[in-house]
Every structure is written in C-alpha cells, then in structure tokens.
Backbone and ligand atoms as CSV (ligand in chain L), in Angstrom:
chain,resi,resn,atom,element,x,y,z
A,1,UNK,N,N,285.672,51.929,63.465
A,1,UNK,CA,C,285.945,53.101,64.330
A,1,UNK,C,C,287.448,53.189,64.547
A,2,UNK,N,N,287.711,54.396,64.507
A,2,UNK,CA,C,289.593,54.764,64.751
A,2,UNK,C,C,289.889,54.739,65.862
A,3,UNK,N,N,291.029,54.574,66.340
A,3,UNK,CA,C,291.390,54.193,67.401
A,3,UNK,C,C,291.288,55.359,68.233
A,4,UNK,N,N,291.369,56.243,67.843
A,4,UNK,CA,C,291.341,57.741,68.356
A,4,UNK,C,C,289.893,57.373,69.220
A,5,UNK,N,N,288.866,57.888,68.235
A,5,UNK,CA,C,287.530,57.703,68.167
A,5,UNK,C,C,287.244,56.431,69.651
A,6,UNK,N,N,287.874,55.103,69.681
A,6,UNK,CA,C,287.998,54.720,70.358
A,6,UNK,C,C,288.164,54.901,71.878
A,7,UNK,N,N,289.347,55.491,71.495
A,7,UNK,CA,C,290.085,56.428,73.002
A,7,UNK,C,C,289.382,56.852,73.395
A,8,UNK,N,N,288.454,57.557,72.776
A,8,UNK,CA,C,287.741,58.810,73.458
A,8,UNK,C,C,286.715,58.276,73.798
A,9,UNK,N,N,285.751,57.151,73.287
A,9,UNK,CA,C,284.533,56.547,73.484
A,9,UNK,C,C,285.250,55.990,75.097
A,10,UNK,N,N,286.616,55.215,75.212
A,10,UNK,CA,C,286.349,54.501,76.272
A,10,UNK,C,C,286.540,55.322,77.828
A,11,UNK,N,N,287.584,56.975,76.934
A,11,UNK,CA,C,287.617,57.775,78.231
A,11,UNK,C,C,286.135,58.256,78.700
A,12,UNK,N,N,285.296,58.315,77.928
A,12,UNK,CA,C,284.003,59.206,78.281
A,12,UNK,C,C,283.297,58.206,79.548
A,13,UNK,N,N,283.301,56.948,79.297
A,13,UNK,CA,C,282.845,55.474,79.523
A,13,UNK,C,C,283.669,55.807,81.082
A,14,UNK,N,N,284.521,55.651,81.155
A,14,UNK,CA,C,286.017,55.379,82.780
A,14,UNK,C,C,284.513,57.132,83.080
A,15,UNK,N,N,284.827,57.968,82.580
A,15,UNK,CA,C,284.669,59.443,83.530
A,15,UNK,C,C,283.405,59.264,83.676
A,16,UNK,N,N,282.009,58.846,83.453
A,16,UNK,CA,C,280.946,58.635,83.504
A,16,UNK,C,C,280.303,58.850,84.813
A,17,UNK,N,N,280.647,57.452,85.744
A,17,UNK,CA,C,280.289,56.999,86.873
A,17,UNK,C,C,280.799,58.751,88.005
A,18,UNK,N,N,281.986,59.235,87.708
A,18,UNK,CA,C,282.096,60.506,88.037
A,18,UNK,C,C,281.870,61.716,87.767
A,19,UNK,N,N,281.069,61.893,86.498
A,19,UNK,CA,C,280.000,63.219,85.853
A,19,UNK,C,C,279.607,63.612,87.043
A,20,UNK,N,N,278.767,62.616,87.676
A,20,UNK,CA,C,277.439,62.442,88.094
A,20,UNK,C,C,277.707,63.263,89.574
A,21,UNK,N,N,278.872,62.755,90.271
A,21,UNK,CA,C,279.576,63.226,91.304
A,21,UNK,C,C,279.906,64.571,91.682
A,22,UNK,N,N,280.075,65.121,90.632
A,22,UNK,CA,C,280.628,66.948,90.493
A,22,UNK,C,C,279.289,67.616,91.317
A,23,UNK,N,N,280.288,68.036,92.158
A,23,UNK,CA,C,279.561,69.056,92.684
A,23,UNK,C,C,278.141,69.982,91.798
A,24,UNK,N,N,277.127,70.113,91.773
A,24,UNK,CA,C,276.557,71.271,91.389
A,24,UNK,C,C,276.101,72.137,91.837
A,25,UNK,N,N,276.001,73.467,91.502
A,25,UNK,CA,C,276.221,74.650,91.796
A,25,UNK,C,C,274.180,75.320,92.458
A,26,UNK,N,N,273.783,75.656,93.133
A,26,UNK,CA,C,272.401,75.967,93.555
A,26,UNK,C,C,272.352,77.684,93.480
A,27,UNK,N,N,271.732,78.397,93.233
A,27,UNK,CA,C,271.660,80.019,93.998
A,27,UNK,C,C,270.425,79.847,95.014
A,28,UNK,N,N,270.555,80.425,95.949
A,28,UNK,CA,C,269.941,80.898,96.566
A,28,UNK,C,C,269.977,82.677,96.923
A,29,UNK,N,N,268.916,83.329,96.604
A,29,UNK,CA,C,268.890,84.903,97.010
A,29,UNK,C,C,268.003,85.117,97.957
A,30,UNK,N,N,268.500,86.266,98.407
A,30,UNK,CA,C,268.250,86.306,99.836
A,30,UNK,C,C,267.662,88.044,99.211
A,31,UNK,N,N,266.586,88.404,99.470
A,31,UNK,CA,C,265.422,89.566,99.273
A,31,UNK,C,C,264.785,90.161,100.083
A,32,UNK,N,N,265.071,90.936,100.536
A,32,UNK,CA,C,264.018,91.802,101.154
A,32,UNK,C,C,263.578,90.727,102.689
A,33,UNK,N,N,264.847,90.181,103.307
A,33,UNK,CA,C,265.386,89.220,104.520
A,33,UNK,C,C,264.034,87.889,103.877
A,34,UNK,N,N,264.205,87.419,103.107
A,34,UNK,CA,C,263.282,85.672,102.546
A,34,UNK,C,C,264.655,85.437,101.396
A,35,UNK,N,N,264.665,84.152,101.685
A,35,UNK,CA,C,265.215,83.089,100.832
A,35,UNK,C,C,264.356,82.593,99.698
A,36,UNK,N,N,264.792,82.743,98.189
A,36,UNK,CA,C,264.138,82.303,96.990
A,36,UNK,C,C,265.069,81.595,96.558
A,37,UNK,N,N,265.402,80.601,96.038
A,37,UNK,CA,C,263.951,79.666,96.270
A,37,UNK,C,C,263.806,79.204,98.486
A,38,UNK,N,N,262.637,79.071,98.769
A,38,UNK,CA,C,262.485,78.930,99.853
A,38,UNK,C,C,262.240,77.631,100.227
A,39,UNK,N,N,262.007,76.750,99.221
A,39,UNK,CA,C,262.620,75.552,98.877
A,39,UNK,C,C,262.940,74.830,97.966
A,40,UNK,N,N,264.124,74.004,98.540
A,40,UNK,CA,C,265.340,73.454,97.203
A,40,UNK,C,C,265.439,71.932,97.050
A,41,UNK,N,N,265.128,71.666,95.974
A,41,UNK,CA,C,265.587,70.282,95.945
A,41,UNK,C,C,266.917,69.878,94.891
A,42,UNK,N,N,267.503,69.021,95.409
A,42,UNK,CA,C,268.993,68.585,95.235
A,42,UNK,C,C,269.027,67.071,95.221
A,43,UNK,N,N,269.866,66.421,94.443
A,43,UNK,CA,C,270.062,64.776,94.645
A,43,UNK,C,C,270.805,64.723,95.890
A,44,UNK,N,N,270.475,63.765,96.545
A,44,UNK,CA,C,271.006,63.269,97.536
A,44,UNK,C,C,272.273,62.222,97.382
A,45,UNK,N,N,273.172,62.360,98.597
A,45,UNK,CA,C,274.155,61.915,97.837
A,45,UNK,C,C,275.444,62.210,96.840
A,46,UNK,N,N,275.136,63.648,96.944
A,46,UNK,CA,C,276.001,64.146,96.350
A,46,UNK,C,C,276.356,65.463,97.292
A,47,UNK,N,N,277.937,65.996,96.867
A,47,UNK,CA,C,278.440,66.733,97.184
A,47,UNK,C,C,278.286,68.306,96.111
A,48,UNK,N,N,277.424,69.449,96.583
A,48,UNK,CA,C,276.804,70.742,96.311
A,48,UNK,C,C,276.977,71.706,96.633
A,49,UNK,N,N,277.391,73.093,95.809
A,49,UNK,CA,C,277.969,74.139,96.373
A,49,UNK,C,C,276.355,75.006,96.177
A,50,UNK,N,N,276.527,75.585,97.537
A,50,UNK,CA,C,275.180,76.585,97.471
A,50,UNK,C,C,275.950,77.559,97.285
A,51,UNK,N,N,274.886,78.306,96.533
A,51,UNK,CA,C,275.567,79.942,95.972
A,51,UNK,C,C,274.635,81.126,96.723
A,52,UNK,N,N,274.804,81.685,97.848
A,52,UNK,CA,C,273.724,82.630,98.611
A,52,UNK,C,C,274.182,83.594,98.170
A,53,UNK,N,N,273.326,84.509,97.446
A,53,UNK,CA,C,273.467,86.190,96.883
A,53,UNK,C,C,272.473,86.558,97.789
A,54,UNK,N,N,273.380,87.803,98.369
A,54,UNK,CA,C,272.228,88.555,99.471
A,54,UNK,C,C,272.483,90.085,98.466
A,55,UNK,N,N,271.008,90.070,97.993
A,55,UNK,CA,C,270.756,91.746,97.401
A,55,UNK,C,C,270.476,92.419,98.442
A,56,UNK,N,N,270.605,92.424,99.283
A,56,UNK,CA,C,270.112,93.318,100.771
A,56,UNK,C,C,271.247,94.443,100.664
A,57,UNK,N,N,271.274,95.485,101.546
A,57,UNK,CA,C,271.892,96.117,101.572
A,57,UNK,C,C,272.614,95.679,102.958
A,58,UNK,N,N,271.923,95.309,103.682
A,58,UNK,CA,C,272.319,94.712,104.931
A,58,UNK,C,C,272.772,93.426,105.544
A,59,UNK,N,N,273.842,93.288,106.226
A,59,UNK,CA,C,274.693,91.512,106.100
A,59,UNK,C,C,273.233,90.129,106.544
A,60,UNK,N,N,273.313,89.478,106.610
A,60,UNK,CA,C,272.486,88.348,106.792
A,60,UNK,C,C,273.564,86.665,107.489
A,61,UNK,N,N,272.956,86.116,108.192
A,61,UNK,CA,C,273.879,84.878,108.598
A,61,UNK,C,C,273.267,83.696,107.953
A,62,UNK,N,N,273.991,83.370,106.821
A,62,UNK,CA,C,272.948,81.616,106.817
A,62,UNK,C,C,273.467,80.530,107.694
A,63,UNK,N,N,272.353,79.864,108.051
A,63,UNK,CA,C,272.434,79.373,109.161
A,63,UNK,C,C,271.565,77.642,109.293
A,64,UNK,N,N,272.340,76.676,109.404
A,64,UNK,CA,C,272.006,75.690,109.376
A,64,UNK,C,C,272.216,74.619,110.504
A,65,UNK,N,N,271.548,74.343,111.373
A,65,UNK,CA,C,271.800,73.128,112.270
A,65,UNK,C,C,271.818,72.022,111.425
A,66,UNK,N,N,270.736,71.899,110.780
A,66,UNK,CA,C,270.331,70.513,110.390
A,66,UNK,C,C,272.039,70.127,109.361
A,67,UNK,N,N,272.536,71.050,108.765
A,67,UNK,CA,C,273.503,71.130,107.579
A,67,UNK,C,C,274.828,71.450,108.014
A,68,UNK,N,N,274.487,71.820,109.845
A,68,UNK,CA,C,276.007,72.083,110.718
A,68,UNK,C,C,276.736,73.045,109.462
A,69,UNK,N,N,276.108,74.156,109.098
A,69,UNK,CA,C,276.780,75.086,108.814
A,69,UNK,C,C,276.640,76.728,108.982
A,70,UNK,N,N,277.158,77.574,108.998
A,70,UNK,CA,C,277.051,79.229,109.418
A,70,UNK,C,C,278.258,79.977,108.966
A,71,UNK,N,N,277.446,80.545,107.911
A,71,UNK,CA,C,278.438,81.907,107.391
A,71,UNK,C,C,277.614,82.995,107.136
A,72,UNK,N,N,278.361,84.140,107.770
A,72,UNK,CA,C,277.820,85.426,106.945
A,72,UNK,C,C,278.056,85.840,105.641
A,73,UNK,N,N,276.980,86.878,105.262
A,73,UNK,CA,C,277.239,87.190,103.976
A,73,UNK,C,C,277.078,88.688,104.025
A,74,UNK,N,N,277.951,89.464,103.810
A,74,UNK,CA,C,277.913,90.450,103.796
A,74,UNK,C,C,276.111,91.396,102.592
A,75,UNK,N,N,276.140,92.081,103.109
A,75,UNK,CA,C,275.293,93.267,102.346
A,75,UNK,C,C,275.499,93.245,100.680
A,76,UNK,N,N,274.609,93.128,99.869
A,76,UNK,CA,C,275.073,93.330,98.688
A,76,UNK,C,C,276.052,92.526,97.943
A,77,UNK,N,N,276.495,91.360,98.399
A,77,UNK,CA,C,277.506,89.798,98.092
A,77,UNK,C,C,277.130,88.628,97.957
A,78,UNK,N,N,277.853,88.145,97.997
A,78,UNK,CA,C,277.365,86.353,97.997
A,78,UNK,C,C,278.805,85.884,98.737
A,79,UNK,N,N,278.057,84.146,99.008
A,79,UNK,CA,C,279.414,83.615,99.262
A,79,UNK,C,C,278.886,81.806,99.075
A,80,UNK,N,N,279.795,81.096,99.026
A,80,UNK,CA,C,279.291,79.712,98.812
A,80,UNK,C,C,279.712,78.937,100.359
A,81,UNK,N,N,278.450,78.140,100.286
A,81,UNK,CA,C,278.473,77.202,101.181
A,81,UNK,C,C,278.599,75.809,100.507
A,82,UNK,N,N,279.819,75.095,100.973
A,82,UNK,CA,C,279.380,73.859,100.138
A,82,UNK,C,C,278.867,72.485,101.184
A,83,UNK,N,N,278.073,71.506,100.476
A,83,UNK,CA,C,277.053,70.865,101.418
A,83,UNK,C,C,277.207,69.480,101.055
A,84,UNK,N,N,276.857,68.624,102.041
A,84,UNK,CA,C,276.850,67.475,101.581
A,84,UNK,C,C,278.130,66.521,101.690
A,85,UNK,N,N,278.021,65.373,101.042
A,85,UNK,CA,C,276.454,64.275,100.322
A,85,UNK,C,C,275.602,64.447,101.613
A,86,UNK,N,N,274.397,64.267,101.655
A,86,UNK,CA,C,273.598,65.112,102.181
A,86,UNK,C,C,272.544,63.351,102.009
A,87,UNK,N,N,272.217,62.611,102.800
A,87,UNK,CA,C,271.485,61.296,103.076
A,87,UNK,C,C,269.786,62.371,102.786
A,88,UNK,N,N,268.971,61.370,101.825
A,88,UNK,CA,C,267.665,61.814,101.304
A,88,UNK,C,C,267.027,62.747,102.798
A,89,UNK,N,N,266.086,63.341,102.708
A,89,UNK,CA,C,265.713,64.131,103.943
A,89,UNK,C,C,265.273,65.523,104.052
A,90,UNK,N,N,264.981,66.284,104.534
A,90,UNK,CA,C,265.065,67.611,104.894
A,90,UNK,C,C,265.637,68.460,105.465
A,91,UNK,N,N,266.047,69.490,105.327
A,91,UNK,CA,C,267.127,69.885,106.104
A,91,UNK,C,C,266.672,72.040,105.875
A,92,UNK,N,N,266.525,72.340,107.235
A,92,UNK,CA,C,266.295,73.302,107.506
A,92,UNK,C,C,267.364,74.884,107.415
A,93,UNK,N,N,267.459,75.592,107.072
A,93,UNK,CA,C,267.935,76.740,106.806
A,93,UNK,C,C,267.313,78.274,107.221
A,94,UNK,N,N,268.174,78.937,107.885
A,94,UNK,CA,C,267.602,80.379,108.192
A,94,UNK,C,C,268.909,81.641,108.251
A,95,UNK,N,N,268.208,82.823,107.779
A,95,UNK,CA,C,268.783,83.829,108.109
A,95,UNK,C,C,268.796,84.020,109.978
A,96,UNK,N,N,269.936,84.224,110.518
A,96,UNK,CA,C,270.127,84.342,111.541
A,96,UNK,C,C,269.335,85.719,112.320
A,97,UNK,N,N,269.609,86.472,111.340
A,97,UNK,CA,C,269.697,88.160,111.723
A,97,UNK,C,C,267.730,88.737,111.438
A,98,UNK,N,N,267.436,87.374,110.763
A,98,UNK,CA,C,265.837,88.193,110.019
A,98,UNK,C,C,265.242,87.054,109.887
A,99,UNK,N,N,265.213,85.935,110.987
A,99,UNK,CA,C,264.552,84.268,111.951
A,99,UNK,C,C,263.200,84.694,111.419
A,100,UNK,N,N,262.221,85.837,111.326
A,100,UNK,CA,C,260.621,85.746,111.329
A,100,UNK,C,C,260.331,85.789,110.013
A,101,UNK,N,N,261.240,85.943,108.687
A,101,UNK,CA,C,260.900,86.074,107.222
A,101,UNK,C,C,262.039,85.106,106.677
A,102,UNK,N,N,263.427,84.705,107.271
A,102,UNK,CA,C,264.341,84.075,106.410
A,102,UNK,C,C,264.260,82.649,106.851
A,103,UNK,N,N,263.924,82.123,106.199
A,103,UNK,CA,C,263.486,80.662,106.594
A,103,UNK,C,C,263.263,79.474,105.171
A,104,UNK,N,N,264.355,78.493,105.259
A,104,UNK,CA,C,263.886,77.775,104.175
A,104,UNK,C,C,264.455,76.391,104.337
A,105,UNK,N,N,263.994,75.380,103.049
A,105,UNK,CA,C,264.261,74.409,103.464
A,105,UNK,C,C,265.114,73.448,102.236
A,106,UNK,N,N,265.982,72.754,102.607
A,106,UNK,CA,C,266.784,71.774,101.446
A,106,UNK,C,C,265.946,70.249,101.256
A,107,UNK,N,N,265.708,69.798,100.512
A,107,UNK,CA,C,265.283,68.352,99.993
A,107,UNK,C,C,265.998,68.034,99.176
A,108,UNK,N,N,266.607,67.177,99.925
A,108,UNK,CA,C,267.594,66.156,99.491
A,108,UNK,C,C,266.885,64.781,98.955
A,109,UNK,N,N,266.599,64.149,97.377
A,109,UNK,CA,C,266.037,63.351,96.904
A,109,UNK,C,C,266.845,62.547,96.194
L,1,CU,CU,CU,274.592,81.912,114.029
C-alpha cells in the first residue's frame, strides 16, 4: 500500500470516532396544526438539528419543556431547533398555538 493510500486509511481511522458525533439533521412537518412524524426516534447522546417545516399558512410555536426549548415558526417556513445530547428517554413536544392536535414526542435511544 502507498503511502498516500496510507494517509488516507489512517486519516479516515483519527475522524471515525467523530463521524458518529455530527450532528444529524430530523424534519419534522407541522400539517393541518399535528406534527409528522408524531414520533421520533434519534440516538441518544448525540447532538441533532431538528428541521420543523410548518406548511400551515398560519405561525405555530414549538414548544418543549422536557427539551427547554421554544421557537416560533412562522406560516409557510421552517426553522431549526438544535437539541441535545439528549440522555436515552422521552421527551415531549407541542405546538403552542394548536395544544389539542400538535403534540409529539422525541425518543432518544
Ligand atoms: Cu411558549
């Protein structure tokens, strides 16, 4: 094997243990005031950007105690929440503005 070939076998090897680490990316859409998926599972332990697209025409708040987080999202947008490392568990989520249909939940595994 060339040394090149080398190089590169041992950089892949060092970046490995940190693949794993990168953030990954979730959607969540927000429909007709319900969250799809209405529940999510995610590795635990890691650091995760949620992606909320609200097709609504109308703004929506996501809203998390369990995840100590709250942002609006405008009508017709998205915006990212990022989450985590997030200890194995459940963790609850709701539209602020539409509490009797927006309701969902994170599993963290
Ligand atoms: Cu709120």
């Amino acid at each position: 094997m060339n040394a090149v070939k080398k190089l590169t076998l041992l950089a892949a090897l060092v970046a490995l243990p940190y693949a794993s680490a990168v953030a990954a990316d979730y959607t969540i859409i927000i429909k007709d005031h319900k969250f799809t998926p209405a529940e999510l599972k995610l590795p635990a332990g890691e650091k995760h950007k949620l992606i909320v697209k609200n097709e609504d025409a109308t703004p929506e708040e996501f809203e998390s105690h369990d995840m100590k987080r709250e942002k609006i999202v405008a009508g017709n947008s998205q915006i990212t929440v990022n989450v985590g490392p997030l200890k194995a568990g459940t963790y609850k989520y709701f539209g602020e503005f539409n509490q009797a249909t927006a309701q969902g939940v994170i599993i963290a595994e």
